[in-house]
PyMOL Python script that loads the backbone (N, CA, C, O; Angstrom):
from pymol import cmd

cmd.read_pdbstr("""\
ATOM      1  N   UNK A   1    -161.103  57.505   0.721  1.00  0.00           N
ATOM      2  CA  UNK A   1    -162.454  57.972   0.506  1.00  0.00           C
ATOM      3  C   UNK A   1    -162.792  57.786  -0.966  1.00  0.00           C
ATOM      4  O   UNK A   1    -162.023  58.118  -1.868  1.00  0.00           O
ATOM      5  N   UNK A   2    -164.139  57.166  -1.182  1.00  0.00           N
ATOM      6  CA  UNK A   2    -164.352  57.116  -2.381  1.00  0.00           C
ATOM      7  C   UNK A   2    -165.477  58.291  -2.600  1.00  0.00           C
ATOM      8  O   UNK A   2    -166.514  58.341  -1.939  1.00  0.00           O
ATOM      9  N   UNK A   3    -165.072  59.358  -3.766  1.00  0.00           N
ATOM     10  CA  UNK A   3    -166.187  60.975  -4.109  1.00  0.00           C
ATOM     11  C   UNK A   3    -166.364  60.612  -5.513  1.00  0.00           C
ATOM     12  O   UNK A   3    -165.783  59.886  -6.319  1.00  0.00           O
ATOM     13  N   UNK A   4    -167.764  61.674  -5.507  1.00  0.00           N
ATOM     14  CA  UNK A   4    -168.187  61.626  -6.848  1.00  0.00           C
ATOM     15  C   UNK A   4    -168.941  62.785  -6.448  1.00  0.00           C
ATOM     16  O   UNK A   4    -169.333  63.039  -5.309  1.00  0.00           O
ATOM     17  N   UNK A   5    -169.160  63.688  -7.842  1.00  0.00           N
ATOM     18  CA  UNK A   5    -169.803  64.412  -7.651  1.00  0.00           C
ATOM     19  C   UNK A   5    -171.114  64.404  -7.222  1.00  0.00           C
ATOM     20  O   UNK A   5    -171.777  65.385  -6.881  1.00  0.00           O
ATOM     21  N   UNK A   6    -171.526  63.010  -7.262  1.00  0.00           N
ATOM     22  CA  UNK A   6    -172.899  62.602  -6.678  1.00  0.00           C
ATOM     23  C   UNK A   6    -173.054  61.866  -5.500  1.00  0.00           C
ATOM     24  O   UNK A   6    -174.099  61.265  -5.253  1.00  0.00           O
ATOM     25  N   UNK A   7    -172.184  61.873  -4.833  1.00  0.00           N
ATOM     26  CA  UNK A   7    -171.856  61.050  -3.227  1.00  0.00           C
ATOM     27  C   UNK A   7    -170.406  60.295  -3.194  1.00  0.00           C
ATOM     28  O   UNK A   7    -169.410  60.344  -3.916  1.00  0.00           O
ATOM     29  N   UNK A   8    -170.698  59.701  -2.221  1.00  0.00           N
ATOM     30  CA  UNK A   8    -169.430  59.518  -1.553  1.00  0.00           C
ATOM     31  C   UNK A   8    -169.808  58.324  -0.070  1.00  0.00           C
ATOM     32  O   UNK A   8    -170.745  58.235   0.723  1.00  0.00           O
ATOM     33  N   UNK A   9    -168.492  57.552  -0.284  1.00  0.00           N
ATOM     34  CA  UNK A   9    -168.622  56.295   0.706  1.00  0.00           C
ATOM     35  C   UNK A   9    -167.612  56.566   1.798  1.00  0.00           C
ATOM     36  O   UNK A   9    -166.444  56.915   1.628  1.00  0.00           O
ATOM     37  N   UNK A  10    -168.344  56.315   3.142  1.00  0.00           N
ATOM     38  CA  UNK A  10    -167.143  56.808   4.125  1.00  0.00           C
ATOM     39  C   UNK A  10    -167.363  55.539   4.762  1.00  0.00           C
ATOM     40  O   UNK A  10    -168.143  54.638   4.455  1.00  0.00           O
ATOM     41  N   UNK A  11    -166.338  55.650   5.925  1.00  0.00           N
ATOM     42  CA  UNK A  11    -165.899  54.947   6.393  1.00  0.00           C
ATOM     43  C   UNK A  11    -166.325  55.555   8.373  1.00  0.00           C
ATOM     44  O   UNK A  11    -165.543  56.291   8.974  1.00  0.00           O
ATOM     45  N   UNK A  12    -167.158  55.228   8.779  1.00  0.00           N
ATOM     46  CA  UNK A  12    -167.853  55.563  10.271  1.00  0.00           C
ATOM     47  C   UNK A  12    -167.727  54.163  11.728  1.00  0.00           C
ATOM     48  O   UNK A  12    -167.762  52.933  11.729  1.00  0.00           O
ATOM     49  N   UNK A  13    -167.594  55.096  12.651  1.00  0.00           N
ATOM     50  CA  UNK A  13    -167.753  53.928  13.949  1.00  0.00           C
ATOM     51  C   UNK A  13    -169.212  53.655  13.903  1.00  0.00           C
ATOM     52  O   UNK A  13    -169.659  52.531  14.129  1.00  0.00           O
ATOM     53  N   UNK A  14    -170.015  54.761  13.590  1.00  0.00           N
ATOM     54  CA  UNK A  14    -171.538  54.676  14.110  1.00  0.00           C
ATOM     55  C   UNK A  14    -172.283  54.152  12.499  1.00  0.00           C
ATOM     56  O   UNK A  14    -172.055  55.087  11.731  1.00  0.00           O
ATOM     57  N   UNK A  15    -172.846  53.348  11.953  1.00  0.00           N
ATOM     58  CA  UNK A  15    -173.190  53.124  11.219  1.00  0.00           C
ATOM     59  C   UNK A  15    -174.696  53.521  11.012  1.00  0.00           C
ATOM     60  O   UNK A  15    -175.311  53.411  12.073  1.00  0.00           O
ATOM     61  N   UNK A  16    -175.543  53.988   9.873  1.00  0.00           N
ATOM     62  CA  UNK A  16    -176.963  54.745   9.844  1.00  0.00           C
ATOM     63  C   UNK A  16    -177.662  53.930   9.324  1.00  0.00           C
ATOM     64  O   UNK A  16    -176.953  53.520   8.404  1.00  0.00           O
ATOM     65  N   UNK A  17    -178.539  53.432   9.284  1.00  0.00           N
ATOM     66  CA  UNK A  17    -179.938  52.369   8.695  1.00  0.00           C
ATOM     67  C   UNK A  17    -180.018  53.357   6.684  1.00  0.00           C
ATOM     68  O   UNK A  17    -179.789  54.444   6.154  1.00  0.00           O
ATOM     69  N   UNK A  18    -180.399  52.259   6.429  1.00  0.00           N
ATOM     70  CA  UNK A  18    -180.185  52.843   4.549  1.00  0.00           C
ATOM     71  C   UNK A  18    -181.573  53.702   4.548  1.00  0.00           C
ATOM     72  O   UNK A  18    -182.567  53.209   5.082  1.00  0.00           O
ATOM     73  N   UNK A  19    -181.620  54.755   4.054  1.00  0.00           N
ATOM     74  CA  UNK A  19    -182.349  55.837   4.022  1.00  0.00           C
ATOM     75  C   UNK A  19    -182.004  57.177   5.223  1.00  0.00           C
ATOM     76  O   UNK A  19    -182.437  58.328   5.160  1.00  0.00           O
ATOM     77  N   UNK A  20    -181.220  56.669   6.137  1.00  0.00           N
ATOM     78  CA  UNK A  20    -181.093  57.784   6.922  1.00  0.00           C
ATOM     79  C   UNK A  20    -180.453  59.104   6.525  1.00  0.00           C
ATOM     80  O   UNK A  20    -179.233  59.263   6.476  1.00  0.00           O
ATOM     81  N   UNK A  21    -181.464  60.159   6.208  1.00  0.00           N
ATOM     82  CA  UNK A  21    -180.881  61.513   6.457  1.00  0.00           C
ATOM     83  C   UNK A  21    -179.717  61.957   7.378  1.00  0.00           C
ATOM     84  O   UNK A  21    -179.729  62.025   8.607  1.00  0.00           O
ATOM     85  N   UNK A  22    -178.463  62.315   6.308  1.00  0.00           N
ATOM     86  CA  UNK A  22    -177.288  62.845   6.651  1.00  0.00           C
ATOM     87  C   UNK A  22    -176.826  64.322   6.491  1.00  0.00           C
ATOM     88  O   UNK A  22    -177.383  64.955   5.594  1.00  0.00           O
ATOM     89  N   UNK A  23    -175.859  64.975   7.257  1.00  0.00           N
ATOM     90  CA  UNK A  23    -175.510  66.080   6.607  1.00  0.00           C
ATOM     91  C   UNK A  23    -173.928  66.004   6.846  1.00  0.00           C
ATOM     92  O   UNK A  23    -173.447  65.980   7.979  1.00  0.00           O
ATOM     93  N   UNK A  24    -173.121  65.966   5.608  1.00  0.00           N
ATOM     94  CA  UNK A  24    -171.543  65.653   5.728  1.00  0.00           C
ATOM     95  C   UNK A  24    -171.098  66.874   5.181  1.00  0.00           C
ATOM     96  O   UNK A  24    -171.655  67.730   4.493  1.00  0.00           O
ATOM     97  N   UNK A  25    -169.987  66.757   5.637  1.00  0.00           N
ATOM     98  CA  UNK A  25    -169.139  68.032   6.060  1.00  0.00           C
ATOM     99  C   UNK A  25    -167.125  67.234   5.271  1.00  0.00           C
ATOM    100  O   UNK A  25    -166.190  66.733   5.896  1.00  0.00           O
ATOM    101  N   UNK A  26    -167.237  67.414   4.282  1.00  0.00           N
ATOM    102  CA  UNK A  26    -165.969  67.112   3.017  1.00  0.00           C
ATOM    103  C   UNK A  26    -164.554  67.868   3.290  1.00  0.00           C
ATOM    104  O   UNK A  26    -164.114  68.430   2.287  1.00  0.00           O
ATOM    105  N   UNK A  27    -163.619  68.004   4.675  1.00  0.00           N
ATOM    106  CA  UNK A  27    -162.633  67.823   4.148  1.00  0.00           C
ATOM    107  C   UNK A  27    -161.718  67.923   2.988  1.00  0.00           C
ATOM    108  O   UNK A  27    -160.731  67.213   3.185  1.00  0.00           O
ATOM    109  N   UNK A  28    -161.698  68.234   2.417  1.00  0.00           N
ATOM    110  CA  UNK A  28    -160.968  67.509   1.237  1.00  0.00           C
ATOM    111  C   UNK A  28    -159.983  68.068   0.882  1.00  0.00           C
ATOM    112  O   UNK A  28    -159.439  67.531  -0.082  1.00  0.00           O
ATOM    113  N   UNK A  29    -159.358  69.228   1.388  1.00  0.00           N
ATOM    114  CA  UNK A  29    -157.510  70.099   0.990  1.00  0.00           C
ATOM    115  C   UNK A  29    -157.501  70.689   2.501  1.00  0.00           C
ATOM    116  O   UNK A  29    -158.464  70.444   3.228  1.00  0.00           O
ATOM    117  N   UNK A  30    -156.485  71.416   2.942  1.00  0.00           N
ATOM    118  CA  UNK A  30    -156.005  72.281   3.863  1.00  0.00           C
ATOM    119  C   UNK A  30    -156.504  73.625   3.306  1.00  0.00           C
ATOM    120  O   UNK A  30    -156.990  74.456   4.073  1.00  0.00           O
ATOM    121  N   UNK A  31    -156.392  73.858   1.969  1.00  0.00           N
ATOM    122  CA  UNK A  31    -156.576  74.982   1.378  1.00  0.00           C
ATOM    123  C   UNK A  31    -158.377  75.393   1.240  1.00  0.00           C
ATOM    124  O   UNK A  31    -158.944  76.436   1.566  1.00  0.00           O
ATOM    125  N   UNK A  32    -158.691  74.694   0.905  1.00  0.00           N
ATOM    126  CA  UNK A  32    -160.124  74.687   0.819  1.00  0.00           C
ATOM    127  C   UNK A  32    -161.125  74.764   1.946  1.00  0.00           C
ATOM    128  O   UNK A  32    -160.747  74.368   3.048  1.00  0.00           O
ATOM    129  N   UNK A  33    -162.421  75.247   1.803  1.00  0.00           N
ATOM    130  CA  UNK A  33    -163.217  75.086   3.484  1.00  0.00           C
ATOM    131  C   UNK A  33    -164.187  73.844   2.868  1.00  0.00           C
ATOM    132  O   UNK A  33    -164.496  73.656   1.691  1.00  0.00           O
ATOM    133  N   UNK A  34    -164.523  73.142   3.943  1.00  0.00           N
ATOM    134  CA  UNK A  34    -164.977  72.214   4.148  1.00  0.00           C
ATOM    135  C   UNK A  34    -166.230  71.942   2.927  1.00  0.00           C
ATOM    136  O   UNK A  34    -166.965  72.888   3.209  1.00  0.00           O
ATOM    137  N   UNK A  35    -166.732  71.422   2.067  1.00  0.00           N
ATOM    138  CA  UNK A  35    -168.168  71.171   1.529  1.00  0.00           C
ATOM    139  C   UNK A  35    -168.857  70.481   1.822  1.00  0.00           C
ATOM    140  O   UNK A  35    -168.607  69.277   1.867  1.00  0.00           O
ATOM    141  N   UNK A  36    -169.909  70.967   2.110  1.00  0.00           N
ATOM    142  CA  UNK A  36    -171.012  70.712   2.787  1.00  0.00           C
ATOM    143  C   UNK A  36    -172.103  70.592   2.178  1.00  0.00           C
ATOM    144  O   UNK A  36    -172.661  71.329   1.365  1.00  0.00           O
ATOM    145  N   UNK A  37    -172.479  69.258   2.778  1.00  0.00           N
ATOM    146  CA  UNK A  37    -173.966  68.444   1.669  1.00  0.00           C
ATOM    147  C   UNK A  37    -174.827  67.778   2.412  1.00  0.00           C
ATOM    148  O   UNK A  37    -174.431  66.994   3.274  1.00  0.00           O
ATOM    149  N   UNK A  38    -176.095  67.994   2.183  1.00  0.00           N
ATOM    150  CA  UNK A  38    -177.033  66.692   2.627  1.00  0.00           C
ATOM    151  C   UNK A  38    -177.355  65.794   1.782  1.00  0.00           C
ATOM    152  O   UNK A  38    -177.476  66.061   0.586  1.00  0.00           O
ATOM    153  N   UNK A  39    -177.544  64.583   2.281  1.00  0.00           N
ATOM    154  CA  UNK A  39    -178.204  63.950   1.198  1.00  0.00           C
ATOM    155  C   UNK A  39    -178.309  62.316   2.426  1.00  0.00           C
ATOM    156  O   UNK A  39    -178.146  62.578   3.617  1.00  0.00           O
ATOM    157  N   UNK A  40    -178.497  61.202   2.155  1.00  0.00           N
ATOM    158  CA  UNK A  40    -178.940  59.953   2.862  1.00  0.00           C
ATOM    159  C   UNK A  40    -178.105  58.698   2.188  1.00  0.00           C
ATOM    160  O   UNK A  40    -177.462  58.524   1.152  1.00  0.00           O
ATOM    161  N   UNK A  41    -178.462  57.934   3.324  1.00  0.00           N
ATOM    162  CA  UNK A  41    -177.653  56.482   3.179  1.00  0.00           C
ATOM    163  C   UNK A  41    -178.587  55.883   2.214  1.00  0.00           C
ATOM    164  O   UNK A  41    -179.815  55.875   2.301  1.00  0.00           O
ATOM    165  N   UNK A  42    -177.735  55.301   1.132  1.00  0.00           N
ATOM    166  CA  UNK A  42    -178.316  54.603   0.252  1.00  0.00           C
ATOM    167  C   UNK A  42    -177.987  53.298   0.323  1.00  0.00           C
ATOM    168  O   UNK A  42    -178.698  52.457  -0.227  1.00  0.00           O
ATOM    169  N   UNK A  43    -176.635  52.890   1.150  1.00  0.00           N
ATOM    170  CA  UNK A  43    -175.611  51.747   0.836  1.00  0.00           C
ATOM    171  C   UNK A  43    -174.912  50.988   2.230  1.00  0.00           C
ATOM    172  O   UNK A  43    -174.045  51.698   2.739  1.00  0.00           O
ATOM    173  N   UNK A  44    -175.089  49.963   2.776  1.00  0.00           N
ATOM    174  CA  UNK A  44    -173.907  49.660   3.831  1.00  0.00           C
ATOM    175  C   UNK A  44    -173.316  48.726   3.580  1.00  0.00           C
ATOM    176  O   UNK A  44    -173.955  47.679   3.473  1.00  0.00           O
ATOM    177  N   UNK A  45    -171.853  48.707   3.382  1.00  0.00           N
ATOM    178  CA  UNK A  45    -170.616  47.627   3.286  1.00  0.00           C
ATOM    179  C   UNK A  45    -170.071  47.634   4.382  1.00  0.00           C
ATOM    180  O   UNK A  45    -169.508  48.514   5.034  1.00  0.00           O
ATOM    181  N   UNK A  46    -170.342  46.257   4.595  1.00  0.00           N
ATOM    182  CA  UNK A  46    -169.421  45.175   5.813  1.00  0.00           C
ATOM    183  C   UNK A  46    -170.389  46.030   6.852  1.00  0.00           C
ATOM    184  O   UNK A  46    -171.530  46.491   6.840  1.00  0.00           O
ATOM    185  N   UNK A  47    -169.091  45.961   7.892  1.00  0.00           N
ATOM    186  CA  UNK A  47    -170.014  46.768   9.005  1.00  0.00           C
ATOM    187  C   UNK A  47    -169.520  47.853   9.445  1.00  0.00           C
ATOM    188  O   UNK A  47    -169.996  48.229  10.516  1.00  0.00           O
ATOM    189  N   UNK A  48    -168.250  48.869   8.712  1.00  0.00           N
ATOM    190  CA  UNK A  48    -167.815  49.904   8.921  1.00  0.00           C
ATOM    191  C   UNK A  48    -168.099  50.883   7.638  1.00  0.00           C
ATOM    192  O   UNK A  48    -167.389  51.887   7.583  1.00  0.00           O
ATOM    193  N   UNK A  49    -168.766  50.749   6.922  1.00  0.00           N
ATOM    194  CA  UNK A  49    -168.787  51.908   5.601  1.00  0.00           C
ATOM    195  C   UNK A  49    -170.095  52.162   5.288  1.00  0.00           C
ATOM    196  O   UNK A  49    -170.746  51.121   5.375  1.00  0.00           O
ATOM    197  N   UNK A  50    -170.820  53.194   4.929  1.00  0.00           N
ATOM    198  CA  UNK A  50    -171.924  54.030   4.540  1.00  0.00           C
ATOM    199  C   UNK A  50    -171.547  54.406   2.868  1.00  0.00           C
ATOM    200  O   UNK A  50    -170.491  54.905   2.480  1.00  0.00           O
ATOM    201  N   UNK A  51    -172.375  54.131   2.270  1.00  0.00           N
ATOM    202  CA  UNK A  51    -172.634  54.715   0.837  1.00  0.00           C
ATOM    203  C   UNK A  51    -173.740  55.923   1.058  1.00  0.00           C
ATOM    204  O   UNK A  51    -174.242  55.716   2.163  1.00  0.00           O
ATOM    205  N   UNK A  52    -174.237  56.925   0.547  1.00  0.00           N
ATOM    206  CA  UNK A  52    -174.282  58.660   1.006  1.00  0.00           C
ATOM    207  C   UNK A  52    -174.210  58.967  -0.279  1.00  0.00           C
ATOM    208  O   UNK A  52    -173.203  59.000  -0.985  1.00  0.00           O
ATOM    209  N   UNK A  53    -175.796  59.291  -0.686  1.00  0.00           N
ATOM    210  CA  UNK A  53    -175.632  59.870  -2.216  1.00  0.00           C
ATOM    211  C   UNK A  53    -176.234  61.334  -1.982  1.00  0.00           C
ATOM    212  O   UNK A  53    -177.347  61.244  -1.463  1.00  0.00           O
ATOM    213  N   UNK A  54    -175.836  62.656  -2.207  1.00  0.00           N
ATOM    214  CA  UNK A  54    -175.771  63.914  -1.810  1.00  0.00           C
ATOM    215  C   UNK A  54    -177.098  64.113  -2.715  1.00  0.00           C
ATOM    216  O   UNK A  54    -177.120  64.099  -3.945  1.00  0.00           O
ATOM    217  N   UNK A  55    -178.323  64.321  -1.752  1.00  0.00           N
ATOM    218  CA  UNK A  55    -179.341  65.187  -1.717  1.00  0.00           C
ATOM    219  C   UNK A  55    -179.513  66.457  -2.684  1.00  0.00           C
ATOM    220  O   UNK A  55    -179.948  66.610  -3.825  1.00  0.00           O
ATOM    221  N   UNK A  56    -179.041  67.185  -1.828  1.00  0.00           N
ATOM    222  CA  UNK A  56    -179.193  68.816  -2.101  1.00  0.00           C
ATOM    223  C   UNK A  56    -177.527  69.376  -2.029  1.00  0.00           C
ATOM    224  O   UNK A  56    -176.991  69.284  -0.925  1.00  0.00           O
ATOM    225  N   UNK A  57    -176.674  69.973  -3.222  1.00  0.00           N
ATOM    226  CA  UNK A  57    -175.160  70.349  -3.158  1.00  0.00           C
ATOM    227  C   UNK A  57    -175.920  71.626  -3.971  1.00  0.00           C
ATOM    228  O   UNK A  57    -176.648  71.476  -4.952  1.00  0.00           O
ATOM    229  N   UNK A  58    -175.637  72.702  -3.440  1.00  0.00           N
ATOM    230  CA  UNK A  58    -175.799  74.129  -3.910  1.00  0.00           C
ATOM    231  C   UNK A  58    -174.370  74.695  -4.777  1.00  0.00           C
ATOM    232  O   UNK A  58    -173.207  74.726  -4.375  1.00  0.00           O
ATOM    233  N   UNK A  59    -174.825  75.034  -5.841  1.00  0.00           N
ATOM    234  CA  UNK A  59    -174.168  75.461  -6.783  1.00  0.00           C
ATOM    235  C   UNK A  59    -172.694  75.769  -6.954  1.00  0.00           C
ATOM    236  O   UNK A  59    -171.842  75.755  -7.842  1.00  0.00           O
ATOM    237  N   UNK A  60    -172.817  76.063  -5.636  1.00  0.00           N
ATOM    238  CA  UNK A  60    -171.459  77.276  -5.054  1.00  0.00           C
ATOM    239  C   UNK A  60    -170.677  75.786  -3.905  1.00  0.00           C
ATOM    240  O   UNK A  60    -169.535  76.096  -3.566  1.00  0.00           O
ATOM    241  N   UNK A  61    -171.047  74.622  -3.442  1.00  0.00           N
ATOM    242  CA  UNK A  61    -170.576  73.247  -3.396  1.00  0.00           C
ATOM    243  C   UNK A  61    -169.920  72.767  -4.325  1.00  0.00           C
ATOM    244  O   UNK A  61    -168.734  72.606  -4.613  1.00  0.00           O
ATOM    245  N   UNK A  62    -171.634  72.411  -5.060  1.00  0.00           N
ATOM    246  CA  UNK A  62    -170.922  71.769  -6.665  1.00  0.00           C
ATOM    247  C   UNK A  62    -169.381  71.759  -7.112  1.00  0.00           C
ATOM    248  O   UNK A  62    -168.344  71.118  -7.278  1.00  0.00           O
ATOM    249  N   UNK A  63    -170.126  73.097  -7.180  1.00  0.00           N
ATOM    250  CA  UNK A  63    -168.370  73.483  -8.127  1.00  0.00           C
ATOM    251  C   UNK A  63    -167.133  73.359  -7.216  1.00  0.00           C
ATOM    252  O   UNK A  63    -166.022  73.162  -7.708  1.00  0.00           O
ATOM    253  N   UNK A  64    -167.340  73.483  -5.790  1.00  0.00           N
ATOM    254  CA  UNK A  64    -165.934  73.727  -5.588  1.00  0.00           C
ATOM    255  C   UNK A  64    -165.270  72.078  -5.465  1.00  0.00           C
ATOM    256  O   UNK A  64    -164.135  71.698  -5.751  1.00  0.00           O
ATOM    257  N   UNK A  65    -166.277  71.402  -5.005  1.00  0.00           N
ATOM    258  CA  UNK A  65    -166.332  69.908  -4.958  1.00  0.00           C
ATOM    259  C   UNK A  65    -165.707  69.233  -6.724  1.00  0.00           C
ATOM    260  O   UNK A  65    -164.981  68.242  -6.803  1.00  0.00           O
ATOM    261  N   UNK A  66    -166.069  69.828  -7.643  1.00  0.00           N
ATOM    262  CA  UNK A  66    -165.660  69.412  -9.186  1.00  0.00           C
ATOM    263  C   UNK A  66    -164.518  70.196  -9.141  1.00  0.00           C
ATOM    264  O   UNK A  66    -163.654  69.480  -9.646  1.00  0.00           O
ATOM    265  N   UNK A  67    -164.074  71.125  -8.866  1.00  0.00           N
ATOM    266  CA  UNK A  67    -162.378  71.887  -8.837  1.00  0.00           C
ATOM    267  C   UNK A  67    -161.671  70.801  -7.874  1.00  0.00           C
ATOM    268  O   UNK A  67    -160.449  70.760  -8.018  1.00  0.00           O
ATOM    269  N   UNK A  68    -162.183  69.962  -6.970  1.00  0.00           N
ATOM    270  CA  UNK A  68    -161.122  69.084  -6.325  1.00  0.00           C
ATOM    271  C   UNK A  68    -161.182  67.941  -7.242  1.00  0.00           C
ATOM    272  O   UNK A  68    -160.106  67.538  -7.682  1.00  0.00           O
ATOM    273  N   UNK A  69    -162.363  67.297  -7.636  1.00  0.00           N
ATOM    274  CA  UNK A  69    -162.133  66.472  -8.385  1.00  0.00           C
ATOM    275  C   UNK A  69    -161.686  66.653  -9.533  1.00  0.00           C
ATOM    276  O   UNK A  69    -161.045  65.618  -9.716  1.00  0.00           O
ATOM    277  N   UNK A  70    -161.576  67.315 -10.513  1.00  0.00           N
ATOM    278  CA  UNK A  70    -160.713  67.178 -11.749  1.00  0.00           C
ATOM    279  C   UNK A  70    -159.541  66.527 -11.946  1.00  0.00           C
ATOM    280  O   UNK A  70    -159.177  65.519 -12.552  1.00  0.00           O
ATOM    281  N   UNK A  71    -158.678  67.992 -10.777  1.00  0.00           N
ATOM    282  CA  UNK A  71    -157.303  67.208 -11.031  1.00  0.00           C
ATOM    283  C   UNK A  71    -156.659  65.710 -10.938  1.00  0.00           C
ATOM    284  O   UNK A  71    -155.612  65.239 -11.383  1.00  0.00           O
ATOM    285  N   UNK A  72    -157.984  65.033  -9.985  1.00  0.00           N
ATOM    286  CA  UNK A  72    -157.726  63.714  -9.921  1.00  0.00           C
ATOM    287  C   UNK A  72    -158.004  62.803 -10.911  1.00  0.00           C
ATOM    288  O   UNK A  72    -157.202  61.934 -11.251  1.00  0.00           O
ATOM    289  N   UNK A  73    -159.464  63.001 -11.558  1.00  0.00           N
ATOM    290  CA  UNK A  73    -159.714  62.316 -12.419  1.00  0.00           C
ATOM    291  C   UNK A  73    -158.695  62.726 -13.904  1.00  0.00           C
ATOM    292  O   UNK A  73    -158.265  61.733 -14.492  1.00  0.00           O
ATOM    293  N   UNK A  74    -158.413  63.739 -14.344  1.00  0.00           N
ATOM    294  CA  UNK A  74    -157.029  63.614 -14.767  1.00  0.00           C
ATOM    295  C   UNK A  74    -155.945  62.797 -14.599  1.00  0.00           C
ATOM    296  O   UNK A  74    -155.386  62.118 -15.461  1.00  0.00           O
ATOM    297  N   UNK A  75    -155.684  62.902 -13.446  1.00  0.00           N
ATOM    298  CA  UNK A  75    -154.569  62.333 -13.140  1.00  0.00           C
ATOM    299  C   UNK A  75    -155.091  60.394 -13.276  1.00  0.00           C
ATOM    300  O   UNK A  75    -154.533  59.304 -13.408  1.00  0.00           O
ATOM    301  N   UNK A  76    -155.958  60.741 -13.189  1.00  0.00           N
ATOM    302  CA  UNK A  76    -156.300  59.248 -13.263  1.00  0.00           C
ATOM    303  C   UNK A  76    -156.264  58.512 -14.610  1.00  0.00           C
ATOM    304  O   UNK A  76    -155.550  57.561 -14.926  1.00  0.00           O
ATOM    305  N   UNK A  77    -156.939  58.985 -15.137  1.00  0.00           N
ATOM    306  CA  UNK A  77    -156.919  58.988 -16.863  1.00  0.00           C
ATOM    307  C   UNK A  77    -155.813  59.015 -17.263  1.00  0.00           C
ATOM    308  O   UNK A  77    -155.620  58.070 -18.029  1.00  0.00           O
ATOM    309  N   UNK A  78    -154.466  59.997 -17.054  1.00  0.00           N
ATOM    310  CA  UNK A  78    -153.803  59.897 -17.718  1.00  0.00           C
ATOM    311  C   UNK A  78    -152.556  58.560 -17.815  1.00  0.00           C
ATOM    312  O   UNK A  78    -151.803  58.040 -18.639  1.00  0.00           O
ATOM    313  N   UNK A  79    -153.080  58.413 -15.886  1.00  0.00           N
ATOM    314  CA  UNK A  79    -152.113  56.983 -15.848  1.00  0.00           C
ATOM    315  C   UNK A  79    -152.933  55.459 -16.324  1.00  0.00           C
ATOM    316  O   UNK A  79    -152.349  54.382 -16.203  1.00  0.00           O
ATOM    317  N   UNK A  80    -154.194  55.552 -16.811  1.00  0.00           N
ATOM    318  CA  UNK A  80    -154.999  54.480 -17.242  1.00  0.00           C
ATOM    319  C   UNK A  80    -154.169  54.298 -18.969  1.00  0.00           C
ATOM    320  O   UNK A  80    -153.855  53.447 -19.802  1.00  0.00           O
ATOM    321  N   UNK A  81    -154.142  55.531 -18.745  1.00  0.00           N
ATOM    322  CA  UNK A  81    -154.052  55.657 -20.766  1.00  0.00           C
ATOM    323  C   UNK A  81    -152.859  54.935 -21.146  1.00  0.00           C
ATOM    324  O   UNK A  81    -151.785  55.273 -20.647  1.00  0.00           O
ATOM    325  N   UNK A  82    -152.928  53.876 -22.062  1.00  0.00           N
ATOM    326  CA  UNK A  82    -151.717  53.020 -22.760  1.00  0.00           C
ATOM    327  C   UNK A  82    -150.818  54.285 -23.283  1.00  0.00           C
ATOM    328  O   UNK A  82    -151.285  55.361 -23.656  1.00  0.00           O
ATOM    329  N   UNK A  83    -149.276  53.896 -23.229  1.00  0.00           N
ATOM    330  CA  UNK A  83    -148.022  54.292 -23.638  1.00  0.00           C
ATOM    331  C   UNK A  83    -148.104  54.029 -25.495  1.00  0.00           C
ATOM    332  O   UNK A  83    -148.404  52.935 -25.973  1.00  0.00           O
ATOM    333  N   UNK A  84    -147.828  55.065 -26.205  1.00  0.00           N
ATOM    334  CA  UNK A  84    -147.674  54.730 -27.492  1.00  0.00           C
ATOM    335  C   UNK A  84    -146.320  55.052 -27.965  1.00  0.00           C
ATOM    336  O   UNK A  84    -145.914  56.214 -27.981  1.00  0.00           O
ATOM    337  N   UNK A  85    -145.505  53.903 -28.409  1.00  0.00           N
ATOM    338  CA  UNK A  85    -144.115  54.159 -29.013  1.00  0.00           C
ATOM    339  C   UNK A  85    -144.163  54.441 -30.418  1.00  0.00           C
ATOM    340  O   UNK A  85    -143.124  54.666 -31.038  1.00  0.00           O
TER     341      UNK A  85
END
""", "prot")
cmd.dss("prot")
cmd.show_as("cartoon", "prot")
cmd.util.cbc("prot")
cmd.orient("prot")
């Protein structure tokens, strides 16, 4: 899955015409409850993936959606970052 705090590209059997009003439902830990967003198709790749840029994410989303992403983008950064001897 590709996330951002501003949408997210999935991967669907049923594919939506670009502008179609969505409401997705984020997965994203065992630990966590689901986040939940509306927002519409902005994007279609090939013929299995939707691009989905989130509408309306209420405050209390937002954030919990940026507490999953951190640790990644950390983690990401830190393995981008050159080794200094």
């Amino acid at each position: 899955m590709d996330l951002s705090p501003t949408g997210v590209l999935v991967k669907a059997r049923r594919i939506l015409p670009a502008g179609s009003p969505v409401r997705v439902s984020l997965h994203l830990s065992g630990r966590m409850r689901p986040v939940v967003a509306t927002g519409s198709v902005v994007r279609i790749l090939g013929g299995s993936q939707m691009g989905i840029q989130f509408d309306r994410l209420d405050l209390t989303e937002s954030e919990r959606l940026q507490e999953f992403l951190l640790p990644l983008v950390r983690e990401e950064t830190a393995q981008a970052s050159p080794t200094v001897l």
